[in-house]
C-alpha positions in Angstrom: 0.0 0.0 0.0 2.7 2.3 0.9 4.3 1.9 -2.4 0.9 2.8 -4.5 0.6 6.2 -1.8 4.0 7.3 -3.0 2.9 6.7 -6.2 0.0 8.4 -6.5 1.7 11.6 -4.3 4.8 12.0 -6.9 2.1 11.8 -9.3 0.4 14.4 -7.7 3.5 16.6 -7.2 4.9 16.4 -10.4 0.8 17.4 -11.8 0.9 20.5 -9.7 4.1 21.2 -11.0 3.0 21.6 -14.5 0.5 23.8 -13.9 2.5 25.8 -11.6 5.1 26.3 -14.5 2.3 27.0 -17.1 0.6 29.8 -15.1 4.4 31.3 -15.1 4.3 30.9 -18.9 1.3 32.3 -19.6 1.7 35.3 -17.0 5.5 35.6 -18.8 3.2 35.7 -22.5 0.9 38.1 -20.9 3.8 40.7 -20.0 5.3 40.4 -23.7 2.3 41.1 -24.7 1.5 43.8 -23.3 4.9 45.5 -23.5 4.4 45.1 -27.6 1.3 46.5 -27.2 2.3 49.5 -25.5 5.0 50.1 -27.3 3.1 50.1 -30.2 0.6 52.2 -29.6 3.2 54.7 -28.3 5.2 55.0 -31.6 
C-alpha cells in the first residue's frame, strides 16, 4: 500500500508542478504582450 501512496503523491506533485510552470508561462506571455502592445501604440 505504501508503495501505491507514494505513487499516486509524486504523481500528484509532479501534476501541480506543471500547472505551476504554465501559469508562469502564460503570465511571462501576458507581460510580452502587453509591452508590444504599448510600445506600439506609443510609436
Amino acid at each position: 500500500m505504501e508503495k501505491v501512496d507514494s505513487l499516486v503523491l509524486s504523481l500528484i506533485l509532479v501534476e501541480l508542478l506543471y500547472i505551476f510552470l504554465h501559469l508562469i508561462l502564460c503570465w511571462q506571455l501576458a507581460y510580452w504582450v502587453m509591452d508590444f502592445v504599448k510600445g506600439f501604440f506609443s510609436i
